[in-house]
PLY file of the C-alpha trace (Angstrom):
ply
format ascii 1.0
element vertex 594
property float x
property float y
property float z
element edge 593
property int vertex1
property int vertex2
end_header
108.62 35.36 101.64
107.19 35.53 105.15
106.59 32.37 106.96
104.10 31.74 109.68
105.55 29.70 112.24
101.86 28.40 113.36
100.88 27.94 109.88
104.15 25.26 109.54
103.26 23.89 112.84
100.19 22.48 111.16
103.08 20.12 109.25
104.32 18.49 112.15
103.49 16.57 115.31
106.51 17.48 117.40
106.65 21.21 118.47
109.04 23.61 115.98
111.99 25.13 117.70
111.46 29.20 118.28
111.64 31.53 115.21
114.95 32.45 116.34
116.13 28.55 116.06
114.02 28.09 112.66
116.00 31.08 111.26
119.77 29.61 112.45
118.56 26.16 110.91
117.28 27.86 107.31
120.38 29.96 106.84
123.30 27.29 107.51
121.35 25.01 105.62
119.17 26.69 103.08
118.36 30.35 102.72
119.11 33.85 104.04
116.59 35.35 106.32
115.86 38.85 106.53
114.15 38.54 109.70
111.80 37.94 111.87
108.66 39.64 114.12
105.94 39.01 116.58
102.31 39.24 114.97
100.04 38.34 117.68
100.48 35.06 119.04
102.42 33.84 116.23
106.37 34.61 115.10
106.45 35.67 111.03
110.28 34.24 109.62
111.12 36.49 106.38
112.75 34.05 104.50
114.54 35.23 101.52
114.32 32.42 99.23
117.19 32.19 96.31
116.25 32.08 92.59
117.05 28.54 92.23
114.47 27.59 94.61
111.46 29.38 93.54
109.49 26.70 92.20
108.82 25.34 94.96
110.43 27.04 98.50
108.40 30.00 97.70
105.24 28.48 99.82
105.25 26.76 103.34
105.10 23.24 102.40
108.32 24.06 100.91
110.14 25.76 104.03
108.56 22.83 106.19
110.26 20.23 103.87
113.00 22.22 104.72
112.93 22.28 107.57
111.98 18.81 108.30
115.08 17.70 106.60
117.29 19.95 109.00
115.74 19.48 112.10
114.71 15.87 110.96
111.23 16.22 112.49
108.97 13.86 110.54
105.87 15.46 108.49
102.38 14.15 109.36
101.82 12.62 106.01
97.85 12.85 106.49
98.29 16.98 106.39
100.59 16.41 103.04
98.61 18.35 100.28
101.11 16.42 98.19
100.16 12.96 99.99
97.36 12.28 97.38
97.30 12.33 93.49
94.64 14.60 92.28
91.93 12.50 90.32
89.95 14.87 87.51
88.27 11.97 86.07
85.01 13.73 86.88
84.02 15.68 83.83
82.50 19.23 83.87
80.35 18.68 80.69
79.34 22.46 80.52
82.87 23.83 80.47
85.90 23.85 77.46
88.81 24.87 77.49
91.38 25.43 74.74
94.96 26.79 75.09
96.24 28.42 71.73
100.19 27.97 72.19
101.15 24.85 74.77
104.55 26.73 74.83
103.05 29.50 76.86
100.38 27.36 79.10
101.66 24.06 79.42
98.62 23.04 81.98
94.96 24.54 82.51
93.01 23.15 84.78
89.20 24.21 84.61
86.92 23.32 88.09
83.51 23.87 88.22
81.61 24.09 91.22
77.82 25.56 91.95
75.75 26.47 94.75
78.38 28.36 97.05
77.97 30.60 99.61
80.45 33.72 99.47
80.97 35.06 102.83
83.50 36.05 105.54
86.15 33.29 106.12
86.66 31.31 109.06
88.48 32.73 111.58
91.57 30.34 111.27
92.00 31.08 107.61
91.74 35.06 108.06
94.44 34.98 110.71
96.58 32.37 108.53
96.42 35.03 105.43
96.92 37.78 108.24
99.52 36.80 109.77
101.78 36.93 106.54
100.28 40.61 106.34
97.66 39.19 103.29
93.88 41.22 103.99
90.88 39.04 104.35
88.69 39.22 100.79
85.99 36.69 101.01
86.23 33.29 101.67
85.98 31.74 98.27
89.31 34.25 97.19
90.97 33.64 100.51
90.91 29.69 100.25
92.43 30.47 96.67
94.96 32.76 98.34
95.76 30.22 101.16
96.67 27.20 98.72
98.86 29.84 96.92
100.75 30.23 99.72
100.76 27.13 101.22
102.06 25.26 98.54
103.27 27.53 95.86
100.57 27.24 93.39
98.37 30.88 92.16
94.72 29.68 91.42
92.00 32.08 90.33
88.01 31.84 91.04
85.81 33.58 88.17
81.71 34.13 88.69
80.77 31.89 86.36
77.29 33.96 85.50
79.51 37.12 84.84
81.91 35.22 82.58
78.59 35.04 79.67
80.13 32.06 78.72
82.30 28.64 79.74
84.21 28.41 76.78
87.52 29.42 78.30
90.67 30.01 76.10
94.43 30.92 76.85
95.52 33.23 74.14
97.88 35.83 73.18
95.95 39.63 73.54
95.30 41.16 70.70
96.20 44.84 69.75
94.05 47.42 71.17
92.48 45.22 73.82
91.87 45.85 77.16
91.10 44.84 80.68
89.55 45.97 84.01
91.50 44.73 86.51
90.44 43.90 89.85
92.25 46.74 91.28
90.38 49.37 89.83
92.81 49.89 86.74
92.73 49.76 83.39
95.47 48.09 81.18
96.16 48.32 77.57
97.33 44.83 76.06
99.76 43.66 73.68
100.31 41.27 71.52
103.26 39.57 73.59
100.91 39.37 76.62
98.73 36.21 77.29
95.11 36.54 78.25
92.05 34.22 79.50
88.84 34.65 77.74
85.43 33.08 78.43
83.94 33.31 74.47
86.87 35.05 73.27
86.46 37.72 75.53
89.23 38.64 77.90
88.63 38.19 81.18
92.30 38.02 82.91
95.82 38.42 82.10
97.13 35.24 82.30
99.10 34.75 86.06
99.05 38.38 86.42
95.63 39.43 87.58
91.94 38.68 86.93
89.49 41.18 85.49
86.86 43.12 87.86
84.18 42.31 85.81
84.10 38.48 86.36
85.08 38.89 90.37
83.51 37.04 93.15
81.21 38.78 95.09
78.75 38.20 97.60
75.97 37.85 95.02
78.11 34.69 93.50
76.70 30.93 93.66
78.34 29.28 90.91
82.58 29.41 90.03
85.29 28.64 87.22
88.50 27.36 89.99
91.39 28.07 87.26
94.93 26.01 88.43
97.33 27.04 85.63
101.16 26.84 84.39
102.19 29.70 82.29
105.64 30.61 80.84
108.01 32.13 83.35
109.54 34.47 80.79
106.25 35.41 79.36
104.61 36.25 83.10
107.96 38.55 83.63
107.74 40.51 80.70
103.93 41.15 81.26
104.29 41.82 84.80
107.41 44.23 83.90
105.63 46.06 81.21
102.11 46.64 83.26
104.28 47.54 85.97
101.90 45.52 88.11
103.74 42.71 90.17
101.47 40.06 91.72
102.14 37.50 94.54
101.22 34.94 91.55
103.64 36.64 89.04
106.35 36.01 91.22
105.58 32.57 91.39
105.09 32.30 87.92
108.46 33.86 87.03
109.98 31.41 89.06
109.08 28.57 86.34
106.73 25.99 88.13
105.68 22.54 87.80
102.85 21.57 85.49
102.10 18.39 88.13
101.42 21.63 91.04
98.72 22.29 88.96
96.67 19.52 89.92
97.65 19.30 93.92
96.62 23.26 93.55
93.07 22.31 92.47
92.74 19.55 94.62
93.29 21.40 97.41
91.13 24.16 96.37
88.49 22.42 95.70
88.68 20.44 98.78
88.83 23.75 101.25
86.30 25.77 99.14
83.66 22.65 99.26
84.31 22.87 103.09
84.13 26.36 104.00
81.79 27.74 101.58
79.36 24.88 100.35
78.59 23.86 96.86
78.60 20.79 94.38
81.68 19.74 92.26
79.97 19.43 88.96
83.50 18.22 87.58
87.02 19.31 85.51
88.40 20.27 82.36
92.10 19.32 82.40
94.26 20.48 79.38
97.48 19.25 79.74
99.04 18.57 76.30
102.55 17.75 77.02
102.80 15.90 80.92
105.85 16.44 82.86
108.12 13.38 82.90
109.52 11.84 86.52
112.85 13.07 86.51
115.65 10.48 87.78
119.18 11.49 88.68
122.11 8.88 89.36
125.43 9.96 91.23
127.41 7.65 93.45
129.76 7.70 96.77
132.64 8.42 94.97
131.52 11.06 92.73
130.18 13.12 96.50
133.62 12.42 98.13
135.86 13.71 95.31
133.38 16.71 94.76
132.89 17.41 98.28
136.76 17.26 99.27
135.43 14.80 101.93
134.80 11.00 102.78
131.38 10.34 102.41
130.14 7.18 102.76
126.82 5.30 101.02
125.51 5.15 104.68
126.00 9.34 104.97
124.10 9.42 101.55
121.29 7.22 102.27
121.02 9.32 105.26
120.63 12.51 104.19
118.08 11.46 101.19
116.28 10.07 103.78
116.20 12.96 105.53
115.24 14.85 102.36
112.27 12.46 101.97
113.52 11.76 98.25
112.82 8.06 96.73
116.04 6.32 96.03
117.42 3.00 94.84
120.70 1.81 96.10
123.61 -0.73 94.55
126.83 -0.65 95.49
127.43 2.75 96.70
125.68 4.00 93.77
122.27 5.86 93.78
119.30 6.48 92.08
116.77 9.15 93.11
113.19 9.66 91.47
113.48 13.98 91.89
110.40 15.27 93.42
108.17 16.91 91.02
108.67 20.06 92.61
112.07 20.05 92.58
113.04 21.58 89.32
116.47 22.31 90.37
117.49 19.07 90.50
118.68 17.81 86.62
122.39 16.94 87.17
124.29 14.53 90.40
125.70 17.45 91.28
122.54 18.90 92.16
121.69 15.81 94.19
125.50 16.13 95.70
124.99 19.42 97.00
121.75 18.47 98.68
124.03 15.70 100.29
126.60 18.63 101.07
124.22 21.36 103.04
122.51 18.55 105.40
126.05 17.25 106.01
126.57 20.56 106.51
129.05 23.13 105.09
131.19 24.15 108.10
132.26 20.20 108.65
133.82 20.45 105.62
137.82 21.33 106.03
139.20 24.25 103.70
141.96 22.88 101.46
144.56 24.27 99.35
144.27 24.23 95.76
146.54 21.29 94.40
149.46 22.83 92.79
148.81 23.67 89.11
150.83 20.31 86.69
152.42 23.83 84.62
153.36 26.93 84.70
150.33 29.25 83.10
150.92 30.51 79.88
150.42 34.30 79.64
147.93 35.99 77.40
150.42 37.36 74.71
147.59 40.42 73.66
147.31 41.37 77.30
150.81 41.17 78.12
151.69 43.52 74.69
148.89 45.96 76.00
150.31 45.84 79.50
153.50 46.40 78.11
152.76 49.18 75.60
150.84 50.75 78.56
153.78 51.57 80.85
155.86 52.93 77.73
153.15 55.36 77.41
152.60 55.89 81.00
156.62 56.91 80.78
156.63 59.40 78.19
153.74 61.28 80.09
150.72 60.00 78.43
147.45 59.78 80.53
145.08 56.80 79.44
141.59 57.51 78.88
138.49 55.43 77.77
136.70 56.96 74.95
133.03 55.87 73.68
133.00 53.49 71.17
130.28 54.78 69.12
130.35 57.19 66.73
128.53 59.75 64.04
130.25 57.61 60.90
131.45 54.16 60.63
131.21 50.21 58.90
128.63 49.05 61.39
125.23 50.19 62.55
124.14 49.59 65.38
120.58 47.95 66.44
119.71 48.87 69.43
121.58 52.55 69.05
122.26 54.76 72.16
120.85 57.90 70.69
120.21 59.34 66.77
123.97 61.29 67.65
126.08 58.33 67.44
124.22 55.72 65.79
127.37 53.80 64.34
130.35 51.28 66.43
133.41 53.49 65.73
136.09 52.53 62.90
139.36 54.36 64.36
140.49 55.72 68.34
142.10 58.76 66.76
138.29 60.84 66.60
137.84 60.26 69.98
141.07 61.08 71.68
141.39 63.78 69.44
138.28 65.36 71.08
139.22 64.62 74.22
142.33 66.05 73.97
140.73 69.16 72.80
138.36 69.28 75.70
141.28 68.75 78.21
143.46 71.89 77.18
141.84 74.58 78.84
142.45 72.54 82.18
146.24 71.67 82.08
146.95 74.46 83.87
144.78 73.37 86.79
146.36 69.66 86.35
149.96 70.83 86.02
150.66 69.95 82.89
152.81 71.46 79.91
150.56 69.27 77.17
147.91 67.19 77.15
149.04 63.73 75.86
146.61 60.79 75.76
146.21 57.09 74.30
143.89 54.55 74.17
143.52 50.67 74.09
140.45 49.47 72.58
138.15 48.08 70.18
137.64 49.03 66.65
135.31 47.70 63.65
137.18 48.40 60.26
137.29 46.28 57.58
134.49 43.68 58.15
137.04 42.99 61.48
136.81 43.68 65.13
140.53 44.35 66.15
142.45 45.73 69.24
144.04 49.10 68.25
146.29 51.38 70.16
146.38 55.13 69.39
148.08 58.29 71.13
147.43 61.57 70.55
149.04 65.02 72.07
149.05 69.10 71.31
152.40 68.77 70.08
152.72 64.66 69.06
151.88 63.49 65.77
148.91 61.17 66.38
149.13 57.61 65.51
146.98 54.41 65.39
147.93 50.63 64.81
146.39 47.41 65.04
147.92 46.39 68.81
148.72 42.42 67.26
151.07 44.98 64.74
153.44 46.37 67.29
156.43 45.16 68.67
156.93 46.57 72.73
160.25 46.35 73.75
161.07 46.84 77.40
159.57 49.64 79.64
162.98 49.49 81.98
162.51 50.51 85.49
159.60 52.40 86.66
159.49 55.22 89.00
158.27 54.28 92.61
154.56 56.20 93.42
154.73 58.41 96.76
151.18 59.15 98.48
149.60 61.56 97.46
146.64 63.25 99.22
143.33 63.45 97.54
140.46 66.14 97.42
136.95 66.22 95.72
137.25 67.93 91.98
135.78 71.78 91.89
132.85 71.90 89.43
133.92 75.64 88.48
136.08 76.66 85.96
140.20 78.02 87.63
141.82 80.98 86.75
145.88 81.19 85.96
148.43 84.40 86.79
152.26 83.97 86.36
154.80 86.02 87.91
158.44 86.53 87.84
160.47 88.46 90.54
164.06 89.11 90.42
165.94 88.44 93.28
169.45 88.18 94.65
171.85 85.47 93.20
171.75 84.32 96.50
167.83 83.92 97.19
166.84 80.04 97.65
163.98 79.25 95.49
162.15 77.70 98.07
161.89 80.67 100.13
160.43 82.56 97.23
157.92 79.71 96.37
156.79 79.66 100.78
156.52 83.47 100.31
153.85 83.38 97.59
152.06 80.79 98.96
151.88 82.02 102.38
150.39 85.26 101.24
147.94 83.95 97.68
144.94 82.85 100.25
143.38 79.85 100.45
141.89 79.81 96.96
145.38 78.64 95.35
145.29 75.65 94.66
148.46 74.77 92.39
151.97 76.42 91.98
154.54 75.01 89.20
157.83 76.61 88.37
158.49 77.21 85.35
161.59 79.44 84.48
164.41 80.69 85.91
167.79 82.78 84.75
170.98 84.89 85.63
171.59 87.93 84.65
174.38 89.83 86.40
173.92 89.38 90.25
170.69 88.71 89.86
168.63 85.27 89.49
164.96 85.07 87.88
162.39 82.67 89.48
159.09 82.21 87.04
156.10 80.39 89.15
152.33 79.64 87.50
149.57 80.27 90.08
145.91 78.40 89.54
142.90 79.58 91.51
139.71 77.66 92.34
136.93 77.92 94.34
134.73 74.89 95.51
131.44 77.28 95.86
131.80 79.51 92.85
132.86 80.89 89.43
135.80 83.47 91.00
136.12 86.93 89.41
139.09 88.46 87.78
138.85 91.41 90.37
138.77 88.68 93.79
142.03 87.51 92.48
143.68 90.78 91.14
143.37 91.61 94.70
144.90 88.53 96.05
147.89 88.91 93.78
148.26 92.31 94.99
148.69 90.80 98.30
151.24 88.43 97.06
152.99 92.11 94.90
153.11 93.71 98.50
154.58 90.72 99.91
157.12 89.89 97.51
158.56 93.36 97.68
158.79 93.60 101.00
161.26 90.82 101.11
163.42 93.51 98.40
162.39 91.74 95.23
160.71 93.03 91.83
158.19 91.83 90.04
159.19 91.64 86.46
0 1
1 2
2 3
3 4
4 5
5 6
6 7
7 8
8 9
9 10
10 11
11 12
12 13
13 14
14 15
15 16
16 17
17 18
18 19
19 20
20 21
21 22
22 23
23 24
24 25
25 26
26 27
27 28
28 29
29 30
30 31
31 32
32 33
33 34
34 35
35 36
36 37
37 38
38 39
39 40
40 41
41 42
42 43
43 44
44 45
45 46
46 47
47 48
48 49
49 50
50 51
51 52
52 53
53 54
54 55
55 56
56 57
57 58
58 59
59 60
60 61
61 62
62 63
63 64
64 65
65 66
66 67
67 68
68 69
69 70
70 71
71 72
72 73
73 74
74 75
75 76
76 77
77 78
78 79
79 80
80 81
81 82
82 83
83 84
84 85
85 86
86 87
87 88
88 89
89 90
90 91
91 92
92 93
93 94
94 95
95 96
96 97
97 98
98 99
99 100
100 101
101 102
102 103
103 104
104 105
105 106
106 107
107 108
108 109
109 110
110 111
111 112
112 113
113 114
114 115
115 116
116 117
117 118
118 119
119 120
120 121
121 122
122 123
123 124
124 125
125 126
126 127
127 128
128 129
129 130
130 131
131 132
132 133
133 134
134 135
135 136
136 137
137 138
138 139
139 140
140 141
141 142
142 143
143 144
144 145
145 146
146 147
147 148
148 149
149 150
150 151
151 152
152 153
153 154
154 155
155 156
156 157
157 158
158 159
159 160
160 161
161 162
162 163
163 164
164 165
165 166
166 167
167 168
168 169
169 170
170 171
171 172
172 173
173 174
174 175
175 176
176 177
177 178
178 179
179 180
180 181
181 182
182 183
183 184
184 185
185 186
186 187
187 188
188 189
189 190
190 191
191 192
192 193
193 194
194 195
195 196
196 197
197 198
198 199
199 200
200 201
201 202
202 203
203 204
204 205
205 206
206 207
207 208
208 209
209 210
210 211
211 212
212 213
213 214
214 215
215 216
216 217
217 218
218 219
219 220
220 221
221 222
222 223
223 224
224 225
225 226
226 227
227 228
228 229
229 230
230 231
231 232
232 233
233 234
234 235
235 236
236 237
237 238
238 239
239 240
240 241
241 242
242 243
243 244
244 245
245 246
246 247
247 248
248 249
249 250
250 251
251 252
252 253
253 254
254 255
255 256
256 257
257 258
258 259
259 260
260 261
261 262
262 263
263 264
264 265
265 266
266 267
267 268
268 269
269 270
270 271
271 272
272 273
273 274
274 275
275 276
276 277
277 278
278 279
279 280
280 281
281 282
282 283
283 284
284 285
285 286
286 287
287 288
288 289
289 290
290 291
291 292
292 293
293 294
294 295
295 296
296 297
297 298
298 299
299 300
300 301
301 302
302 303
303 304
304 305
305 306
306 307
307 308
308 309
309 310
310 311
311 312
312 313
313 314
314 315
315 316
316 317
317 318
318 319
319 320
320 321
321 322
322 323
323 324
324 325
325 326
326 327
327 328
328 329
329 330
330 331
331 332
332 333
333 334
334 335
335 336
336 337
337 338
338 339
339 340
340 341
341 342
342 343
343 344
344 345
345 346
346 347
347 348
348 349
349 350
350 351
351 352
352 353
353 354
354 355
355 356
356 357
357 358
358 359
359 360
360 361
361 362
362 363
363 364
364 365
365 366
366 367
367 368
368 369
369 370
370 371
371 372
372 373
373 374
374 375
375 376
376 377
377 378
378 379
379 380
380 381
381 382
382 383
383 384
384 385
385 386
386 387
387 388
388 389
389 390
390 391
391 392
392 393
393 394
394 395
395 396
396 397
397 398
398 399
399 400
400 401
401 402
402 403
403 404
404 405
405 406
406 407
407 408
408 409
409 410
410 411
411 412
412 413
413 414
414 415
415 416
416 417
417 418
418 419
419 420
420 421
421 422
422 423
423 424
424 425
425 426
426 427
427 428
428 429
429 430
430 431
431 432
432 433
433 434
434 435
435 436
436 437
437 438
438 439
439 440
440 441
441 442
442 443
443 444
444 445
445 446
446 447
447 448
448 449
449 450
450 451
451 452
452 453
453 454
454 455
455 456
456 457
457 458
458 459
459 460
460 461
461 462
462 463
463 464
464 465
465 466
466 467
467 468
468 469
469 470
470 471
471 472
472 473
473 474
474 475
475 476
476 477
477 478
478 479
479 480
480 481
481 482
482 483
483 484
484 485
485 486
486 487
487 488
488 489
489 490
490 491
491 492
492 493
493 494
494 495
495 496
496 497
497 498
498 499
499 500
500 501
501 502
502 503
503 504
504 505
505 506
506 507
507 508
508 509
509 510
510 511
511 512
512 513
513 514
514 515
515 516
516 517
517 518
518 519
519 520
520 521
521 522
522 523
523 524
524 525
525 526
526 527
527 528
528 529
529 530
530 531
531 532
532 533
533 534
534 535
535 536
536 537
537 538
538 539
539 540
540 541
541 542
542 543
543 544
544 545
545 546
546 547
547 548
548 549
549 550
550 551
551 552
552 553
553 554
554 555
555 556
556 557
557 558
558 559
559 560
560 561
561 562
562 563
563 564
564 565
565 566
566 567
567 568
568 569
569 570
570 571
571 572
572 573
573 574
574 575
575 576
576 577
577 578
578 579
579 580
580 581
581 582
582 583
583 584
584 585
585 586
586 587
587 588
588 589
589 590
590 591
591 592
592 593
């Protein structure tokens, strides 16, 4: 979220630190930042707020209750939006409003207010939205905009004349309805979204966006103020599926009070009144379910032992203080009414970690782990497949992972991949089996004699989900077994690894020549090995040996060549000619080519 420095200025008597200072305090203490900029005469902070604090950090009240906590710089509490409980015991006789599933809209708050004047805003509010890089609308959507922002709360101002009617209803969207949106788009509806309607007809998606139709304009005198609370959930599926993500979604997503509601209003109503004119002809509030105060006890004790530090009832007082929270006090033990905006705040741990970041994070030591009262007892199925692994691993078996669905099997799945493979696969063998298959034309290239694989993994047979271990090779006889059924003995010791030097895998296919030379009795192998190399070119990229015998005086060497390009699929004639090279060479030293 960007934060204008000026705009939290207007929170506090004493001047604020630089942005530079603001950003140290917020992330030892509270949130990342991603940075900050120069917009005219003011400093923007991008403040990247974390999930558990969206509720009520994503607006600058929040970040200046931040960072009046920090810094502890006292709040004016006459500039508060928070300082006064909204009173909607004026009635706006003309207007209803009924909410079809309380689940979805816990809160709608209706305003009503005639005889405005729809214009350009004041300068100070224009540069306020501005400065966070929001554009100027009019003044009656920019004081809407500005509470948004300022204390977390998305409010929305209908024409009243264009709505046809001041019934208003919160209700699911019904299939084949639709909407034109204030951007200039058109959205289809579902059942699963939630809409407003004024007569049953839709006039906004619910926290999302409002419809064109019913916008203000300058021609507007009279206005619906709508201060909402809608589902989290419900706003993120809508927003996801319209692909159309709001600064109110986000908010929305985040899960937010139903008591913001009201201050939202308030406040609207309050600015609006001011900068644009008009009578307050009075409020619908549905609110079927109130929020309760929330009250959360933890003690001195319970901080020190949690916090791996002494902490005394003075420190804690202190820092609630500090946090502005209302607390009683007995014994070392506290009390605190939560904040309505705080919704992350259920559990003493909550409140302990509040205690924790204003102490301070980096005062508290790093300590070992106490030393565990036993010895851990090992996981006897992981141990087994650990064990069975290496045996494998010994014999020349590579492991692979195969899919675990499959054409055929006992259990269908939901929510399946693709019509191919629609089923959770009974048996390893099908898989490896094909696998195998696909890996013999390379084992040349990978310097192997046979392909041998196994598998560990997961199989549904027999109404059971079981561990199974199966192996399968061109010349083994495959086998399966339930992993809990097999007894591994000991895997002895195990070869040491040397380094090996690693190159990016050619995407074309390798092509294989043999040749045997007789030679002397006498010849070292390793001279007749450097002398094909030195002379096959740089597109050999294996040699094995494979076979050698004596006849006579003579000795036979037998050596597999594999060549690859990186660039291309190579021809049979590019690498007849290189083995003639490697013919010419080889003969030269006085040997034949068998």
């Amino acid at each position: 979220m960007k934060v204008s420095r000026n705009w939290l200025q207007n929170y506090f008597a004493d001047p604020l630190p630089s942005a530079e200072k603001i950003a140290d305090a917020l992330t030892f203490h509270a949130f990342e930042i991603e940075g900050t900029e120069r917009a005219g005469s003011d400093d923007v902070i991008d403040v990247k707020v974390t999930p558990n604090r969206g509720h009520d950090a994503l607006s600058h009240r929040g970040i200046a209750k931040e960072l009046s906590a920090i810094l502890q710089l006292p709040m004016k509490p006459e500039v508060d939006p928070f300082a006064k409980k909204p009173d909607f015991s004026k009635k706006a006789d003309a207007v209803s409003v009924t909410i079809e599933d309380a689940g979805l809209c816990r809160r709608y708050i209706a305003g009503h207010i005639t005889g405005v004047t729809v214009g350009q805003s004041p300068d100070w509010l224009r540069q306020s939205l501005e400065s966070i890089g929001q554009r100027s609308i009019n003044n009656i959507v920019d004081a809407t905009n500005l509470v948004m922002f300022d204390i977390g709360q998305p409010l929305h101002a209908f024409d009243a004349a264009k709505l046809g009617s001041l019934q208003i209803g919160v209700r699911h969207a019904r299939e084949g309805e639709r909407l034109d949106a204030l951007d200039d788009k058109t959205y289809a509806l579902t059942t699963a979204m939630l809409v407003i309607t004024a007569g049953d007809v839709p006039v906004g998606i619910a926290g999302v966006k409002g419809g064109k139709p019913t916008g203000i304009d300058e021609t507007t005198t009279d206005i619906i103020l709508e201060a909402a609370n809608f589902n989290g959930p419900t706003m993120r599926r809508t927003a996801a599926a319209l692909k159309l993500s709001t600064d109110a979604s986000q908010r929305f997503q985040q899960v937010l009070s139903p008591e913001l509601a009201g201050y939202g209003m308030q406040q609207a109503v309050e600015l609006i009144t001011a900068i644009a004119g008009g009578e307050v002809r009075g409020f619908v509030d549905e609110y079927p379910n109130p929020a309760k105060p929330q009250r959360v006890s933890f003690s001195a004790t319970q901080t020190s032992k949690l916090l791996g530090i002494s902490v005394s009832p003075d420190d804690i007082k202190a820092a609630l203080q500090r946090l502005d929270f209302a607390f009683e006090e007995s014994r070392g033990a506290f009390s605190v009414d939560v904040p309505f905006e705080r919704l992350d705040l259920t559990i003493p741990e909550d409140l302990i970690e509040e205690v924790g970041r204003l102490i301070g994070y980096e005062k508290i030591p790093a300590q070992e782990l106490p030393a565990s009262p036993k010895s851990p007892a090992p996981n006897e199925n992981f141990a087994k497949a650990e064990t069975i692994r290496e045996q494998l691993l010994e014999k020349g078996y590579s492991e692979v992972y195969t899919s675990v669905f499959a054409d055929k099997g006992e259990v269908a799945v939901l929510n399946k991949i693709d019509s191919v493979r629609p089923f959770l696969r009974s048996n390893l063998l099908d898989g490896l089996t094909e696998a195998v298959k696909k890996n013999i034309p390379h084992k040349d290239l990978l310097g192997l004699r046979e392909v041998k694989l196994f598998e560990i993994g997961t199989v549904w047979k027999d109404g059971k989900e079981e561990v199974h271990v199966a192996s399968v090779g061109e010349k083994e006889k495959p086998e399966e077994r339930p992993l809990a059924d097999i007894e591994a003995g000991s895997t002895g010791e195990l070869p040491l690894s040397k380094a090996e030097r690693y190159y990016p895998f050619s995407r074309y296919p390798s092509i294989t020549r043999d040749i045997a030379l007789w030679t002397p009795a006498d010849t070292d192998k390793g001279d007749v090995r450097h002398t094909i190399v030195n002379t096959a070119g740089p597109l050999l990229v294996r040699i094995d040996f494979f076979d050698e015998f004596k006849k006579d005086d003579k000795i036979s060497y037998a050596y597999r060549l594999v060549f690859q390009s990186p660039e291309k699929t190579l021809t049979d004639d590019e690498i007849n000619g290189q083995m003639d090279e490697v013919y010419a060479a080889v003969k030269s030293k006085g040997w034949t080519v068998r």
